[in-house]
One Martini backbone bead per residue (centre of mass of N, CA, C, O) as a GRO file, in nm:
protein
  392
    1UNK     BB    1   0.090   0.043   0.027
    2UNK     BB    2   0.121   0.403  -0.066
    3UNK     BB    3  -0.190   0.519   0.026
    4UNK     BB    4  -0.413   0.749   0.151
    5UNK     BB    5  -0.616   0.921   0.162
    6UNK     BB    6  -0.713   1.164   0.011
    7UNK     BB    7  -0.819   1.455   0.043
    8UNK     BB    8  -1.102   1.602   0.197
    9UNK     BB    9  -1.301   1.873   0.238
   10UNK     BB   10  -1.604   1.729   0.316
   11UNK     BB   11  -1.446   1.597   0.556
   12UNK     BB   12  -1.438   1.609   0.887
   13UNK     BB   13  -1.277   1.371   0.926
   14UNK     BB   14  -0.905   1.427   1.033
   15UNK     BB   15  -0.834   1.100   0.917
   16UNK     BB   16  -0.900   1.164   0.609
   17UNK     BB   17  -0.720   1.406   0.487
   18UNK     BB   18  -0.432   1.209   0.456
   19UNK     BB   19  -0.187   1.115   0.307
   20UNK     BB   20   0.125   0.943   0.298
   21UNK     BB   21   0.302   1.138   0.106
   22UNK     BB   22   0.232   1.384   0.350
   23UNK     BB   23   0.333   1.247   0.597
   24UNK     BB   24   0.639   1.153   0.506
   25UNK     BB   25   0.708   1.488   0.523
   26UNK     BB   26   0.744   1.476   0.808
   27UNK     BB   27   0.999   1.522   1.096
   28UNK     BB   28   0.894   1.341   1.296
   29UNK     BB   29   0.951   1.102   1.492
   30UNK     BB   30   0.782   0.915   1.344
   31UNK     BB   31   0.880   0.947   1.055
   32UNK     BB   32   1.218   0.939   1.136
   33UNK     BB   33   1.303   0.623   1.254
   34UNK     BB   34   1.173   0.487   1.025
   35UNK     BB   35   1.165   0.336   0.751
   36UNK     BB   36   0.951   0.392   0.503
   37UNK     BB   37   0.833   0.088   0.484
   38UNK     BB   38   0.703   0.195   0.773
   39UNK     BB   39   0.455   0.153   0.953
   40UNK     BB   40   0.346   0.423   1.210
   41UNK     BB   41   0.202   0.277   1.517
   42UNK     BB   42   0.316   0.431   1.799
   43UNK     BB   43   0.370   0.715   1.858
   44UNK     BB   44   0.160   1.018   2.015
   45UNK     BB   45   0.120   1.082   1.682
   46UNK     BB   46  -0.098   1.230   1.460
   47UNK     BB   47  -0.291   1.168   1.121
   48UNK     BB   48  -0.307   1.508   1.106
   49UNK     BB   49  -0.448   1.841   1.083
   50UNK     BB   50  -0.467   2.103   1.176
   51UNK     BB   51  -0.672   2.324   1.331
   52UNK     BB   52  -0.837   2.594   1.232
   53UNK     BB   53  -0.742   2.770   1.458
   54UNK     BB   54  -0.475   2.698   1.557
   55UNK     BB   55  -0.343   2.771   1.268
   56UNK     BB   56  -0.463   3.091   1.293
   57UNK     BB   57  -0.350   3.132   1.520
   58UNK     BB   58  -0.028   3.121   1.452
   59UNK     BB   59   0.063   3.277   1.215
   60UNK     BB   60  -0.046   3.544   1.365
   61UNK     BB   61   0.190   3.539   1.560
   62UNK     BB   62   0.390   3.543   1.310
   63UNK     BB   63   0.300   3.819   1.153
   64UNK     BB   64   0.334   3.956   1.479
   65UNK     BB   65   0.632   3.866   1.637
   66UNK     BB   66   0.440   3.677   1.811
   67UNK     BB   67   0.791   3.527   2.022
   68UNK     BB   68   0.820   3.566   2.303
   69UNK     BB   69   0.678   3.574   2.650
   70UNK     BB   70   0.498   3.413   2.861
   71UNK     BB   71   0.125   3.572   2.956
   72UNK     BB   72  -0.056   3.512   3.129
   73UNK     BB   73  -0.421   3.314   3.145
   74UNK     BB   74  -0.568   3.242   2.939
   75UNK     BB   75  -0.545   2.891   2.938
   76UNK     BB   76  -0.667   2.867   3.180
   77UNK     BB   77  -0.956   3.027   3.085
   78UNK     BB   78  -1.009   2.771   2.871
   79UNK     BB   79  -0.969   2.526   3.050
   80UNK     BB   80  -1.204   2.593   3.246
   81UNK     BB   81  -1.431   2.598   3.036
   82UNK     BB   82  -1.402   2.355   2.942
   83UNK     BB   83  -1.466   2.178   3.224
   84UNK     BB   84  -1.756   2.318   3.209
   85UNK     BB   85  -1.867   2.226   2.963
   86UNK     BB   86  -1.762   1.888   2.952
   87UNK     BB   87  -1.754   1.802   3.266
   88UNK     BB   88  -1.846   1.985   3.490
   89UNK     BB   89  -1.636   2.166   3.600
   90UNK     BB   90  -1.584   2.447   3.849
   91UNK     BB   91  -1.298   2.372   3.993
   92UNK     BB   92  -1.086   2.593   3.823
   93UNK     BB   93  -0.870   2.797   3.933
   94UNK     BB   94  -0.675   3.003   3.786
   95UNK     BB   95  -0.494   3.050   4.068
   96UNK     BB   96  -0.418   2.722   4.101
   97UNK     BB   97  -0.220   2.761   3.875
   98UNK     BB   98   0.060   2.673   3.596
   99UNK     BB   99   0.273   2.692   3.414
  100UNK     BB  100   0.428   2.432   3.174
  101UNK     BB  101   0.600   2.312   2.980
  102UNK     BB  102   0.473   1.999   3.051
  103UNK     BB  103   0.366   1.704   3.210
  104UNK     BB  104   0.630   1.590   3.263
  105UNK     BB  105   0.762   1.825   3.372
  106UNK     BB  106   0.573   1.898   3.558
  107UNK     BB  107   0.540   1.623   3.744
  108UNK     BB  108   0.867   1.662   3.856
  109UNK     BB  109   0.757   1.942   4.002
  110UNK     BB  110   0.551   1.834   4.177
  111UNK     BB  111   0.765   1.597   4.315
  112UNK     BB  112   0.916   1.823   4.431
  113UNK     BB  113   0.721   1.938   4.623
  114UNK     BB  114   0.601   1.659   4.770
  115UNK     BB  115   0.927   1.536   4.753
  116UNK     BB  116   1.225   1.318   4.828
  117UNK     BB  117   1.483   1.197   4.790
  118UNK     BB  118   1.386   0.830   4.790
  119UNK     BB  119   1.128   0.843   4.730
  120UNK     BB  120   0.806   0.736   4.655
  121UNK     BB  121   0.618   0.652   4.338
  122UNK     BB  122   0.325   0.534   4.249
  123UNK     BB  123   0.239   0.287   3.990
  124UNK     BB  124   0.015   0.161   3.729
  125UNK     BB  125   0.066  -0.149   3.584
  126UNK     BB  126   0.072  -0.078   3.288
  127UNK     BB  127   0.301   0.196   3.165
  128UNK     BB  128   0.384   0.464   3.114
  129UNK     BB  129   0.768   0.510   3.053
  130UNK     BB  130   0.833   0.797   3.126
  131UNK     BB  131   0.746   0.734   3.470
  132UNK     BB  132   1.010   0.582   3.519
  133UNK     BB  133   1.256   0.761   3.371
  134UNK     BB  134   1.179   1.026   3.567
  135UNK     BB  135   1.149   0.941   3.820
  136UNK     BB  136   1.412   0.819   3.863
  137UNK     BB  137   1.583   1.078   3.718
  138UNK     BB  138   1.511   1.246   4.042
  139UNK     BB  139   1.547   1.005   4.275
  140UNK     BB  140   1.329   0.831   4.264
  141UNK     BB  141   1.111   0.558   4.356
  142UNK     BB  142   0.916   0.258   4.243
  143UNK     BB  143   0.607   0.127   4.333
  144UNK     BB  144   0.414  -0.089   4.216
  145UNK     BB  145   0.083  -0.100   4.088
  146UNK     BB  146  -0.116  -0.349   3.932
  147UNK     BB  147  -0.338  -0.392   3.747
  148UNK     BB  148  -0.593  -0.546   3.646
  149UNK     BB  149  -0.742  -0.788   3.440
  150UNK     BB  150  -0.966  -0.527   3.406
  151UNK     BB  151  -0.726  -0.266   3.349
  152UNK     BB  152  -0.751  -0.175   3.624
  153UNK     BB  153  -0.779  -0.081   3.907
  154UNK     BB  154  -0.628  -0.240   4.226
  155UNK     BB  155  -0.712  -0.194   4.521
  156UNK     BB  156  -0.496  -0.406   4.671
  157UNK     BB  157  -0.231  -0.298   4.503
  158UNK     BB  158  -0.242  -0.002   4.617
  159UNK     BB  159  -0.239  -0.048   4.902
  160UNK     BB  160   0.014  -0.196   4.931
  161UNK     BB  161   0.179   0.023   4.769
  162UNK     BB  162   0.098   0.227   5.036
  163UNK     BB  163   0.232   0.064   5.228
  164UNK     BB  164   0.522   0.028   5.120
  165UNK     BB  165   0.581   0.339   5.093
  166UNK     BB  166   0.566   0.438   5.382
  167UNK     BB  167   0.726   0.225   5.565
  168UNK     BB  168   0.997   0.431   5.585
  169UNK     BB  169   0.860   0.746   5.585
  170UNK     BB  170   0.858   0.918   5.384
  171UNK     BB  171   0.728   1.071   5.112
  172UNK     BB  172   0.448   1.014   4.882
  173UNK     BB  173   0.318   0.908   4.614
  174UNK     BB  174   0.070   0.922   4.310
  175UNK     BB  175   0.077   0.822   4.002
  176UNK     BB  176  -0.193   0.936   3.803
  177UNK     BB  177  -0.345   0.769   3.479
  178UNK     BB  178  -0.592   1.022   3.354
  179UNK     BB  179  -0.633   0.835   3.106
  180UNK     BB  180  -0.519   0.532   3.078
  181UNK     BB  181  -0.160   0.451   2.981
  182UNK     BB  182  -0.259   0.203   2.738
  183UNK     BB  183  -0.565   0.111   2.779
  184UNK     BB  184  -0.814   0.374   2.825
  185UNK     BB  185  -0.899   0.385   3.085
  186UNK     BB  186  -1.174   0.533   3.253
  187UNK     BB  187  -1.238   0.660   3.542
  188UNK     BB  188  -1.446   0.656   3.778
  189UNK     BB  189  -1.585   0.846   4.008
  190UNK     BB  190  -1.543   0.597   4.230
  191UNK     BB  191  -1.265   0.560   4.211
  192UNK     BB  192  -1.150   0.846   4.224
  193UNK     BB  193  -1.265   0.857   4.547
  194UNK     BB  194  -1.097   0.559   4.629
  195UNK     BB  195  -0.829   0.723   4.619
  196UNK     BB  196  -0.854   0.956   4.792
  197UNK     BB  197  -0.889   0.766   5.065
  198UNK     BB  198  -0.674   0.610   5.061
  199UNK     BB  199  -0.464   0.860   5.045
  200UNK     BB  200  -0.555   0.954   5.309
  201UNK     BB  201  -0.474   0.697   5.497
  202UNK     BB  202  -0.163   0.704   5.404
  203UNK     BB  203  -0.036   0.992   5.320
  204UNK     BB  204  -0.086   1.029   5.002
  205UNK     BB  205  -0.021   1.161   4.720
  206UNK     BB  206  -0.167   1.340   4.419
  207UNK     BB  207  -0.081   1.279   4.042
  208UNK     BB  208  -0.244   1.398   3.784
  209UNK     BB  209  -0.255   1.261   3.457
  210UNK     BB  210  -0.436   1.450   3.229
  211UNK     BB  211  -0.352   1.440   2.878
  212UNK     BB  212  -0.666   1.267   2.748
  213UNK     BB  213  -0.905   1.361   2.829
  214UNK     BB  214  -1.038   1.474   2.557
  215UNK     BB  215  -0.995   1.165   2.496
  216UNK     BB  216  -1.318   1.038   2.444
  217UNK     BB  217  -1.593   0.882   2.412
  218UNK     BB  218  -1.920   0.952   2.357
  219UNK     BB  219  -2.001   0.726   2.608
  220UNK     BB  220  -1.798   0.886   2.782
  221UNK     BB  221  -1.636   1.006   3.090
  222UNK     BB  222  -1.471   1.264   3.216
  223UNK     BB  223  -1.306   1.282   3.571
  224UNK     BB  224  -1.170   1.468   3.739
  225UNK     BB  225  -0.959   1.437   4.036
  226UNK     BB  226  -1.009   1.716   4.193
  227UNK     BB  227  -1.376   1.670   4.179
  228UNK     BB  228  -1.373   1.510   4.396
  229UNK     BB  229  -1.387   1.371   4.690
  230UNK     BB  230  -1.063   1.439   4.888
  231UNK     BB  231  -0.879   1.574   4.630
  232UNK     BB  232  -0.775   1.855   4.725
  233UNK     BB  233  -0.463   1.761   4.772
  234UNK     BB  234  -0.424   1.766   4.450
  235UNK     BB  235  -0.232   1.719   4.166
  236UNK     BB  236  -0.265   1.864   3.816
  237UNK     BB  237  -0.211   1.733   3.457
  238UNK     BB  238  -0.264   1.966   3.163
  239UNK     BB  239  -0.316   1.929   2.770
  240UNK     BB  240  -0.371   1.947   2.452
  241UNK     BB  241  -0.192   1.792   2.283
  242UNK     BB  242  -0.300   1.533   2.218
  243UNK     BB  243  -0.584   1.608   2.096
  244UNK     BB  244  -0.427   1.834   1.876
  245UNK     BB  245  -0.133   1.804   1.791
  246UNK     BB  246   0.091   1.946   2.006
  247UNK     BB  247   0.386   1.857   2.083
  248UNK     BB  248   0.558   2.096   1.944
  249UNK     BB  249   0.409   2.253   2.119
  250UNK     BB  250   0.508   2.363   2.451
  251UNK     BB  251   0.238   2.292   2.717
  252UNK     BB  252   0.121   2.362   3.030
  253UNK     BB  253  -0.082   2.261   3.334
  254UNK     BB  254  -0.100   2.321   3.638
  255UNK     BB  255  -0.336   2.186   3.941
  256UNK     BB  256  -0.472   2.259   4.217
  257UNK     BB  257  -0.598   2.212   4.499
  258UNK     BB  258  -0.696   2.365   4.756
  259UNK     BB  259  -0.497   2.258   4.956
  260UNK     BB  260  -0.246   2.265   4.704
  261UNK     BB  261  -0.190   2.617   4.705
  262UNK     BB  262   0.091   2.617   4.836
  263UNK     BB  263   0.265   2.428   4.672
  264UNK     BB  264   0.248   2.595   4.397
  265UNK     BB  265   0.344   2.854   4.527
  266UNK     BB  266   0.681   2.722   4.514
  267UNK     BB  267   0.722   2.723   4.279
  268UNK     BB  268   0.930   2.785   4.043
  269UNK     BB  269   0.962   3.086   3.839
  270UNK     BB  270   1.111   2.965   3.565
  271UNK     BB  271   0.920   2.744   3.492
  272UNK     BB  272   0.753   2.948   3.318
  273UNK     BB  273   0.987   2.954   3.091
  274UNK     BB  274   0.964   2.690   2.931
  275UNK     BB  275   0.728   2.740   2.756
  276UNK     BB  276   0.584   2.842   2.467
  277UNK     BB  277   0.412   3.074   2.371
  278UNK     BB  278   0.292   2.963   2.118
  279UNK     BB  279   0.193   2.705   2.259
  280UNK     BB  280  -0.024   2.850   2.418
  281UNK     BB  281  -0.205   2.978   2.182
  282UNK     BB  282  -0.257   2.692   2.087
  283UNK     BB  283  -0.398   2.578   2.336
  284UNK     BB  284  -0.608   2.801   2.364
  285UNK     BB  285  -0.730   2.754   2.074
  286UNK     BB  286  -0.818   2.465   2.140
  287UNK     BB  287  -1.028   2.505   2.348
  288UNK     BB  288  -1.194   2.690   2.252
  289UNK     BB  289  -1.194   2.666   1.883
  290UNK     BB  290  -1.143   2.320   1.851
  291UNK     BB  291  -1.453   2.178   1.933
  292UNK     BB  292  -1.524   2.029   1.681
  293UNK     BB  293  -1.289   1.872   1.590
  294UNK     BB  294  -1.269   1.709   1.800
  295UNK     BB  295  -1.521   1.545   1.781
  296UNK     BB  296  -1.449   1.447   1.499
  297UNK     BB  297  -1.213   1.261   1.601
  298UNK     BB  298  -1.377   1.103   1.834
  299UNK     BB  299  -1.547   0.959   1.573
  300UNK     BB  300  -1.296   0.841   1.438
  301UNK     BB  301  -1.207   0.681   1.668
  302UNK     BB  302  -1.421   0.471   1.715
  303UNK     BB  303  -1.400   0.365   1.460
  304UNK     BB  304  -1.123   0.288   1.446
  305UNK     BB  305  -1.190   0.079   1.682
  306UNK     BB  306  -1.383  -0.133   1.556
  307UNK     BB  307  -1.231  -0.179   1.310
  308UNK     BB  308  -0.972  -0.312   1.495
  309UNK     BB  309  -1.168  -0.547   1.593
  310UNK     BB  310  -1.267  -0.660   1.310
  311UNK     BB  311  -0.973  -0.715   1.210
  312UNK     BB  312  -0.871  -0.921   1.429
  313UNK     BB  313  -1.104  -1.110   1.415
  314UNK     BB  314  -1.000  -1.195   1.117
  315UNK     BB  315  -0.677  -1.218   1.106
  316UNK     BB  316  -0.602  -1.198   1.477
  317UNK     BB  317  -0.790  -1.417   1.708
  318UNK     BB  318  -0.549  -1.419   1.898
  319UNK     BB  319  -0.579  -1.140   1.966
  320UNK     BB  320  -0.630  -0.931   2.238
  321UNK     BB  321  -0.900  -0.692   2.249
  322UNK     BB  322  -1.036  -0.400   2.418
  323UNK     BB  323  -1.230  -0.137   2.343
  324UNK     BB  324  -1.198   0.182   2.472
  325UNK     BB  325  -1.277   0.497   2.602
  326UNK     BB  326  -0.979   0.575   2.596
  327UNK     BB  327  -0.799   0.784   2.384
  328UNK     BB  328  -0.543   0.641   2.069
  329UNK     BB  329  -0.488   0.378   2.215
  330UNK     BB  330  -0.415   0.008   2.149
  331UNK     BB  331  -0.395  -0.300   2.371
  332UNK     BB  332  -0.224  -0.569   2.303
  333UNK     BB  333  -0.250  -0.899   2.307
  334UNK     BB  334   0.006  -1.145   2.188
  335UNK     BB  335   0.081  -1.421   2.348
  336UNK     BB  336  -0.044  -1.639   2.161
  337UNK     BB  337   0.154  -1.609   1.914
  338UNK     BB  338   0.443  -1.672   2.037
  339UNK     BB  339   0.634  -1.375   2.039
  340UNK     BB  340   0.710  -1.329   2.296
  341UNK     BB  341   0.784  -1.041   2.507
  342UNK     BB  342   0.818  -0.908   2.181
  343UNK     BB  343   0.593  -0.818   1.934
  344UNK     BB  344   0.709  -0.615   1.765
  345UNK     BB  345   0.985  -0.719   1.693
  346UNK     BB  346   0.847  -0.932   1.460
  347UNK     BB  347   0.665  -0.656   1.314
  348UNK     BB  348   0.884  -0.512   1.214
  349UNK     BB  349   1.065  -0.708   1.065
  350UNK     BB  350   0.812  -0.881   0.918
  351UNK     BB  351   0.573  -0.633   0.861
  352UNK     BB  352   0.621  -0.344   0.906
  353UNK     BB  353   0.578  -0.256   1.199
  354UNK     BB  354   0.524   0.030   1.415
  355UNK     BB  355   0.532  -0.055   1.772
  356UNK     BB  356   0.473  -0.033   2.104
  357UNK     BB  357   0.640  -0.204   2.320
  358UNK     BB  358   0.561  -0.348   2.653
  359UNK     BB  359   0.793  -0.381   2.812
  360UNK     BB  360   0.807  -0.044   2.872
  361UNK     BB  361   0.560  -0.030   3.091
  362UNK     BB  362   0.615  -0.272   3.268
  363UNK     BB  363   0.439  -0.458   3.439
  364UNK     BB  364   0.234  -0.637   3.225
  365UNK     BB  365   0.401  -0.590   2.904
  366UNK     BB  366   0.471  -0.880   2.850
  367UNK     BB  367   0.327  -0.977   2.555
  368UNK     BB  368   0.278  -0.645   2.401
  369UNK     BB  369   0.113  -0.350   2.224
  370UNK     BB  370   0.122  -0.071   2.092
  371UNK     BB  371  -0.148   0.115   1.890
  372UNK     BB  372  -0.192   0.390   1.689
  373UNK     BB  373  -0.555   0.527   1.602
  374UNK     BB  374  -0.410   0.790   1.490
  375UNK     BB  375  -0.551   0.720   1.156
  376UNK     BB  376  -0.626   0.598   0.905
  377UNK     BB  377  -0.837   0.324   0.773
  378UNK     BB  378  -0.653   0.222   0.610
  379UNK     BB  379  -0.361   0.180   0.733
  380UNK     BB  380  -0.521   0.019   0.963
  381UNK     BB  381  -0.549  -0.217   0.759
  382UNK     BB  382  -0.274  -0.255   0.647
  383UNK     BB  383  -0.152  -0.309   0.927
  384UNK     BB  384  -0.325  -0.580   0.969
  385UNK     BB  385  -0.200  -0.718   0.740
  386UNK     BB  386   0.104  -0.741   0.810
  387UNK     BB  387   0.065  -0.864   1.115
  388UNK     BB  388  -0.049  -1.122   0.968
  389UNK     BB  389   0.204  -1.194   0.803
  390UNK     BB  390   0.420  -1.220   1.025
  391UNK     BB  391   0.245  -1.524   1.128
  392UNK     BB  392   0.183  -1.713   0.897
   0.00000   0.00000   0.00000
């Protein structure tokens, strides 16, 4: 297969945008790690074009050469109004928020804030990779509490994983994946609540990392970890970037629960030079001005759900798979195919398709694949037509 369908100017659904042919021009990671013979659905970069309203915020700041330091708080009233808007929640006070660089440089700021060298950080594995990289690479060590069976939260060993980590008297975290990378898991009000009461019962802090918040099923609800009861005390990072494909302009913000607003204001202040001005004014304008774009995204995800199901259920009935609620990202059990801890690698090798080994997320990603499904319907057939070819 050499091309994804062309452009059409009357398809809403912006998954059906671009051929394959312009998104090979694209010099970003996704597309410049592997051979062009590689179909890429792995990191979690979209094969779409921006939201135009965020393309004409993004112009016009250059073409008024305004690309100095940012200032105000425009993104924090974007993304409060966007709170109210779609999730019903009005506790977003712009005043307990704090731009930073991204949501994992974030969350190292939060995880200073709120710990100490050599201290413990608590994650539900299989997660994000970067949960390990960086909370290490800060000097804290982590935790493990693996999902349960059925991909969610298992709160026996979140229990477990908070008794282990007061253990030794430390300060502790908890790093919450909401919704969870890579299974797509949206935690419902009562999981989020009985994790608040968890962590209040043995004096762990959360830190929610909520950056796929905005890309959820249709018939799914997000819930901010900071809504809930008991939550006062948590610190949450969010971001436009994920939901409309804007990695590459760098902004989030920190977001404090009412208890955790004295933490949040020992931030250094140099930490808000990290972020690019061009880069919230993009994230400013698709929260305000990008929410149609966005709908249509998430009506394109739902299908493309779907079709990764019937499709796998055709070529490889042998691969597990649940269609999740939230993220673009879909985790596939692949242990029957008896292709050893990394089936990715078999893929990559035999398949030409690159996805995201499984061994990489942690405790319980041994013999899985995390796939990226915010591509057009074509590649996504094509990638599981290779894949299926590749254990013929």
């Amino acid at each position: 297969m050499d091309s994804a369908p062309r452009d059409t100017p009357d398809d809403t659904n912006p998954l059906h945008r671009l051929s394959l042919d312009a998104l090979r021009r694209r010099t970003s990671m996704k597309w410049r790690t592997y051979p062009e013979d590689v179909l890429p659905l792995w990191v979690a970069e979209m094969d779409v074009p921006l939201a135009a309203p965020v393309a004409r915020a993004i112009t016009d700041a250059v073409a008024l050469g305004d690309t100095g330091y940012p200032a105000g708080n425009a993104y924090a009233a974007a993304l409060a109004d966007f709170a109210r808007t779609r999730w019903g929640w009005d506790g977003l006070a712009v005043e307990r928020t704090a731009i930073v660089p991204d949501v994992m440089l974030g969350i190292v700021e939060m995880l200073k804030l709120i710990t100490g060298p050599g201290d413990p950080v608590v994650v539900n594995c299989p997660v994000y990779p970067p949960f390990y990289q960086f909370v290490t690479h800060m000097d804290r060590r982590v935790v493990e509490a693996p999902l349960g069976g059925d991909l969610r939260i298992d709160f026996a060993a979140l229990e477990e994983a908070f008794r282990h980590a007061v253990a030794s008297g430390g300060r502790a975290a908890y790093l919450l994946c909401s919704p969870h990378n890579p299974t797509g898991a949206v935690h419902s009000a009562e999981e989020l609540t009985a994790v608040a009461a968890l962590a209040d019962r043995y004096g762990v802090r959360v830190v929610a990392d909520e950056i796929h918040a905005p890309v959820v099923a249709h018939d799914a609800a997000f819930v901010p970890y900071l809504s809930v009861p008991g939550a006062e005390n948590g610190l949450a990072l969010m971001s436009a970037s994920k939901a409309w494909n804007l990695a590459g302009l760098k902004a989030a913000l920190a977001v404090a629960g009412p208890a955790a607003a004295d933490d949040l204001a020992r931030l250094p202040e140099e930490v808000s030079h990290g972020p690019s001005h061009v880069g919230i004014i993009a994230h400013t304008a698709a929260l305000r001005d990008g929410r149609d774009w966005l709908d249509a995204l998430r009506a394109g995800i739902d299908d493309n759900r779907r079709l990764l199901a019937g499709l796998l259920a055709e070529r490889l009935p042998q691969v597990r798979y649940r269609p999740a609620a939230g993220t673009y990202l879909a985790w596939l059990d692949c242990r029957p195919l008896g292709l050893g801890d990394d089936p990715a690698a078999a893929f990559l090798a035999r398949g030409r398709v690159a996805l995201s080994p499984g061994t990489s997320f942690g405790t319980g990603g041994a013999g899985h694949v995390r796939l990226n499904l915010a591509t057009s319907p074509g590649l996504l057939t094509e990638a599981v037509r290779r894949m299926a070819a590749a254990v013929a």
